[in-house]
C-alpha positions as CSV (number, residue, x, y, z in Angstrom):
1,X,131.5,94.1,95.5
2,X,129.8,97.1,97.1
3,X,126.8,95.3,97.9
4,X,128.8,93.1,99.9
5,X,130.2,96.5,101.7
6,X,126.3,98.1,101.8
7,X,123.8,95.6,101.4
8,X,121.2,95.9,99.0
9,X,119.2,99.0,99.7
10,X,115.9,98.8,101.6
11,X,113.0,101.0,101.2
12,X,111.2,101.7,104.0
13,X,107.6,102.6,104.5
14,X,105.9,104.5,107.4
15,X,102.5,106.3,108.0
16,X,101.8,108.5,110.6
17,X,98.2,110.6,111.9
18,X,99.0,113.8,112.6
19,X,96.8,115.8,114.8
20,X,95.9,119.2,113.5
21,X,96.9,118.0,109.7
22,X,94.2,119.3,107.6
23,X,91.6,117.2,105.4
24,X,93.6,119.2,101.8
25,X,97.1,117.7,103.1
26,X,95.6,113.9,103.9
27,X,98.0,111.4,102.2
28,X,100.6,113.8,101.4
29,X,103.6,111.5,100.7
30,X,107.7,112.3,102.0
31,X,110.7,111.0,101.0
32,X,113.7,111.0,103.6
33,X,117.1,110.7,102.7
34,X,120.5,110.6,105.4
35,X,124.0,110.4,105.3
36,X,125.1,110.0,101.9
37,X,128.7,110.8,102.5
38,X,129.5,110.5,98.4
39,X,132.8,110.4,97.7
40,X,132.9,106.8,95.0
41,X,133.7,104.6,97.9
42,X,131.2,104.8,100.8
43,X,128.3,105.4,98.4
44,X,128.7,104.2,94.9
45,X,127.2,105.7,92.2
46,X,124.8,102.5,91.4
47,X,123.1,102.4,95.0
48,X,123.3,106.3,94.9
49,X,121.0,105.8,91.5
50,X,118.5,103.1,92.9
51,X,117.8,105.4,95.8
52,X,117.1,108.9,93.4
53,X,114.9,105.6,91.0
54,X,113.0,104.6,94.0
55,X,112.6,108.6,95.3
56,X,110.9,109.5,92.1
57,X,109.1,106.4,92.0
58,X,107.3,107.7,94.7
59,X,106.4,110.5,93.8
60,X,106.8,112.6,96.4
61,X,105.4,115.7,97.8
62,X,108.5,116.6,99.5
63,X,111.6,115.4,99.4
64,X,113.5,115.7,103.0
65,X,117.9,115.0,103.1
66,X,118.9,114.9,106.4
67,X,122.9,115.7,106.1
68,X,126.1,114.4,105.9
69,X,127.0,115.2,101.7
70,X,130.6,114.4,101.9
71,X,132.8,113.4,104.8
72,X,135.4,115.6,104.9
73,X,137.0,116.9,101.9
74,X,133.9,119.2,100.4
75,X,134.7,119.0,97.1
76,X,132.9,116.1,95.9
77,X,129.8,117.5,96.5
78,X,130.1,118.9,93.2
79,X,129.7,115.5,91.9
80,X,127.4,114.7,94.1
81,X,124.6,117.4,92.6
82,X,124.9,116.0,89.5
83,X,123.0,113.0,90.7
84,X,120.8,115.0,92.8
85,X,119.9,117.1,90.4
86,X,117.5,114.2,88.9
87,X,115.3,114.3,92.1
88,X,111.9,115.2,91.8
89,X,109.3,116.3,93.7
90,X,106.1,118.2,93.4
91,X,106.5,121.2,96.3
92,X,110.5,121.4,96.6
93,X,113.3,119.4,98.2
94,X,114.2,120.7,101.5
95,X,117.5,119.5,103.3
96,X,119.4,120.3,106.6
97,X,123.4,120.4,107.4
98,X,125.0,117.1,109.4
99,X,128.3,116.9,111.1
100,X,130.5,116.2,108.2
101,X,129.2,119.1,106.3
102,X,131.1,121.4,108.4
103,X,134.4,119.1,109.0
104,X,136.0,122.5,107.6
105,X,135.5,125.8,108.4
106,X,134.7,126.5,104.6
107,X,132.7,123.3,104.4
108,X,129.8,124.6,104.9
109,X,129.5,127.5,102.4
110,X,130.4,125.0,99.7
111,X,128.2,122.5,100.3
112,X,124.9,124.9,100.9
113,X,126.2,126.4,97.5
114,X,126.2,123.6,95.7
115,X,122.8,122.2,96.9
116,X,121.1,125.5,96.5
117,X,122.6,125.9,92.9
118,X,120.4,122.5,91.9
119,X,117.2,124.1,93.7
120,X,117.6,122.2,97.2
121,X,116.2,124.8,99.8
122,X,119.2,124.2,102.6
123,X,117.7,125.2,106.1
124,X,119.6,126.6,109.3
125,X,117.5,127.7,111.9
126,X,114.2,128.1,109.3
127,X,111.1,127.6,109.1
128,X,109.3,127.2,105.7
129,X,105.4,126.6,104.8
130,X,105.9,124.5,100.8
131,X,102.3,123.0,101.3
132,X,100.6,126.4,102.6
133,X,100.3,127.8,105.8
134,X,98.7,124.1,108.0
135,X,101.9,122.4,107.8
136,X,105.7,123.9,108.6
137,X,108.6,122.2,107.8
138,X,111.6,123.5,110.5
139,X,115.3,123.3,109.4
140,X,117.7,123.0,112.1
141,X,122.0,122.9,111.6
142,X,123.6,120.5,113.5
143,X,123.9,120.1,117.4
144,X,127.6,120.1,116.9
145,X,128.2,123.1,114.2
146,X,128.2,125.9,116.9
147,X,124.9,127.0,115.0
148,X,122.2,125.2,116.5
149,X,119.8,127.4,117.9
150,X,116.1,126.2,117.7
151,X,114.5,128.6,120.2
152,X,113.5,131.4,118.1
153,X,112.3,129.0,115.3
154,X,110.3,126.8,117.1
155,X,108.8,129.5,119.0
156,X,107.5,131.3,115.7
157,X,105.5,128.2,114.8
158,X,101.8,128.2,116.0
159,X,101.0,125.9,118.3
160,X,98.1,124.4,116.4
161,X,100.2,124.4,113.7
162,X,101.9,120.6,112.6
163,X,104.8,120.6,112.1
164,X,108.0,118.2,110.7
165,X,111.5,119.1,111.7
166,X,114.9,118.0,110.2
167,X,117.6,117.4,112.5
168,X,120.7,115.5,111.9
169,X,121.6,114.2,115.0
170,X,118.6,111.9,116.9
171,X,119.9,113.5,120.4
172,X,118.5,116.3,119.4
173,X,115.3,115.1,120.2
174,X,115.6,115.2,124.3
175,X,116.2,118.9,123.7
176,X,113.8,119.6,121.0
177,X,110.9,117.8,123.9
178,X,109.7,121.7,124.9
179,X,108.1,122.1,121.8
180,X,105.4,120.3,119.6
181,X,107.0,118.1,117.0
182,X,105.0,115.9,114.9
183,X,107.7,114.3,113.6
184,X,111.9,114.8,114.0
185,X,113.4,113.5,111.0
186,X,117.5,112.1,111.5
187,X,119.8,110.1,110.7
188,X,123.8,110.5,111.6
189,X,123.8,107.5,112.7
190,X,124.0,105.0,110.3
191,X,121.6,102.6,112.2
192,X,125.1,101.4,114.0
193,X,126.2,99.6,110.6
194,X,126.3,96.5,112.4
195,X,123.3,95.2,114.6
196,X,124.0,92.4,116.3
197,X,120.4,90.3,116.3
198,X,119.0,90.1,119.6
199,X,121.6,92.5,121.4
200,X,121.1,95.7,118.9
201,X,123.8,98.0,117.4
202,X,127.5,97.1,118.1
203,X,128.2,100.8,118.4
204,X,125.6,100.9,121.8
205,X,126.9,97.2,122.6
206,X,130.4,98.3,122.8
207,X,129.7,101.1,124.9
208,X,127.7,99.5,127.3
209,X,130.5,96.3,127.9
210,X,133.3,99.7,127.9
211,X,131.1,101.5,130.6
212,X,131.1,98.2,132.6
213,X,134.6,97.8,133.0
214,X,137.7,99.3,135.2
215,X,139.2,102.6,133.7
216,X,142.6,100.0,133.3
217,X,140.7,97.3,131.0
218,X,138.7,99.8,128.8
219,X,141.4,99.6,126.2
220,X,140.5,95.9,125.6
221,X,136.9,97.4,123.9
222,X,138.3,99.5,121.3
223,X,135.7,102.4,120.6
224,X,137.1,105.5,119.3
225,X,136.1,108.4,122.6
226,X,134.5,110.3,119.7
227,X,131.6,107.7,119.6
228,X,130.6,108.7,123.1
229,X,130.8,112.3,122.3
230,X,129.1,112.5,119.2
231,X,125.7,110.2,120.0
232,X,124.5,109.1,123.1
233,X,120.8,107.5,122.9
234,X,121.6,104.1,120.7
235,X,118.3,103.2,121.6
236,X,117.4,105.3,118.9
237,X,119.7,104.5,116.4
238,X,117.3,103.4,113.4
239,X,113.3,103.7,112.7
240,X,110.7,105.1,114.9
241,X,110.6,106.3,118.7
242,X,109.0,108.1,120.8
243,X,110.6,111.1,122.8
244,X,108.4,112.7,125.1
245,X,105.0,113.7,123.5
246,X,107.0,113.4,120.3
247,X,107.5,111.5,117.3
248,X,111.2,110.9,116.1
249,X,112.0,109.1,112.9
250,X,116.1,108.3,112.4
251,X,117.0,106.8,109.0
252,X,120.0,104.5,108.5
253,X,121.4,106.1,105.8
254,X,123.0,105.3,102.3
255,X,126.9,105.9,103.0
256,X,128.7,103.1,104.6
257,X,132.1,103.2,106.7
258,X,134.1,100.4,107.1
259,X,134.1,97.5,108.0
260,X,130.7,98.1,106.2
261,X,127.3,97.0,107.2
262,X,125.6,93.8,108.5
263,X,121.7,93.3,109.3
264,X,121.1,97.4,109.0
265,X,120.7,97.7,105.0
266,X,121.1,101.5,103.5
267,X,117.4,103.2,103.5
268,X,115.3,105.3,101.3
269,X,111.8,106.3,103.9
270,X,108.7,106.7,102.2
271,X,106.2,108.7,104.6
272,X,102.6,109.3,104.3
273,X,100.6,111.3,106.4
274,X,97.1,110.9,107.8
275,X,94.5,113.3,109.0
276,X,93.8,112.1,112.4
């Protein structure tokens, strides 16, 4: 039954030149996982499984999760590591906070606690060098957390220095345009759960019909006001765009909310980078 609810899940595969990247890192290989949001329902166990199997098949340098653990309730995150615990990847597994993870004011703390018990480097406002010094990998917290403060952290990086950041939201990306980034890795968005072929993402759909219409008739397109506030560029809702002089990446997640998914199957990314 859950594959009716998820669809079956879809490894996707992307490689990328990267100006700068040195000669020793050529065909280094990254695994990107989003918005698991575990709790037995919107991510079962099995597709949670297939996506650690195809992870590891890999073989990954890195391994890169890009938020959302749980929903709200923290606690089955510690159910969760369990699973993740049989990730495995040759330089570390990195991952960044999403929305959900701080639905509480203690959600945080017990989430980056249970990840870091397992060995999974949580980043806030970090930068970290797991390959050497040629290649940073910058951990930012969520627009929305009150934490979010790239600034410093991308001002510490060299310029001539690559570099791959993890942010959860995609929006992000208009303010992160200052700064050189190779590659923005998101999600948060679930690639709209339901894409409607030839017209995109019902979420974006929805809210360009509801933007159309008189303040009186906008009830008749029923999208909850916390849509609008937490993403605004569905142009970007799934795969690869670019934002400026930069490259962003959004993944379409594993969780699923209801009504469930249709055409926009639950992802594991496989990237590999090229000298350019």
């Amino acid at each position: 039954m859950d594959r009716l609810f998820t669809g079956s899940l879809q490894v996707e595969y992307l490689t990328l030149a990267i100006a700068n990247l040195p000669a020793s890192l050529d065909g280094i290989r990254l695994v990107q996982l989003s918005d698991l949001h575990y709790d037995g329902f919107k991510l079962s166990d099995r597709l949670l499984a297939e996506a650690i199997a195809e992870t590891n098949q890999a073989d990954p340098h890195l391994i890169l999760l890009t938020g959302d653990y749980v929903t709200d309730d923290p606690k089955p995150i510690h159910r969760l590591v369990w699973h993740l615990k049989l990730l495995r990847s040759r330089a570390g597994i990195y991952a960044v906070l999403g929305n959900h993870d701080y639905y509480y004011p203690y959600s945080q703390g017990i989430v980056t606690e249970a990840l870091t018990k397992i060995g999974i480097q949580v980043l806030s406002n970090q930068v970290v060098y797991p390959l050497g010094t040629e290649l940073a990998i910058v951990g930012l917290p969520d627009i929305y957390s009150g934490h979010f403060n790239p600034n410093s952290v991308m001002d510490s990086v060299a310029q001539m220095i690559p570099r791959i950041v993890l942010s959860h939201s995609p929006d992000t990306a208009e303010l992160l345009k200052k700064w050189r980034v190779d590659l923005q890795l998101s999600g948060h968005t679930h690639g709209g759960q339901i894409v409607l072929p030839g017209v995109g993402p019902l979420p974006g759909w929805m809210r360009e019909v509801q933007s159309q219409l008189p303040p009186s008739l906008r009830f008749l397109v029923p999208l909850k006001s916390n849509c609008k506030k937490m993403f605004k560029h569905w142009e970007w809702a799934s795969g690869l765009h670019q934002v400026g002089s930069n490259l962003l990446y959004v993944n379409r997640g594993l969780g699923t909310y209801p009504p469930g998914r249709f055409n926009c199957p639950p992802e594991v990314t496989i990237i590999t980078l090229k000298s350019s």
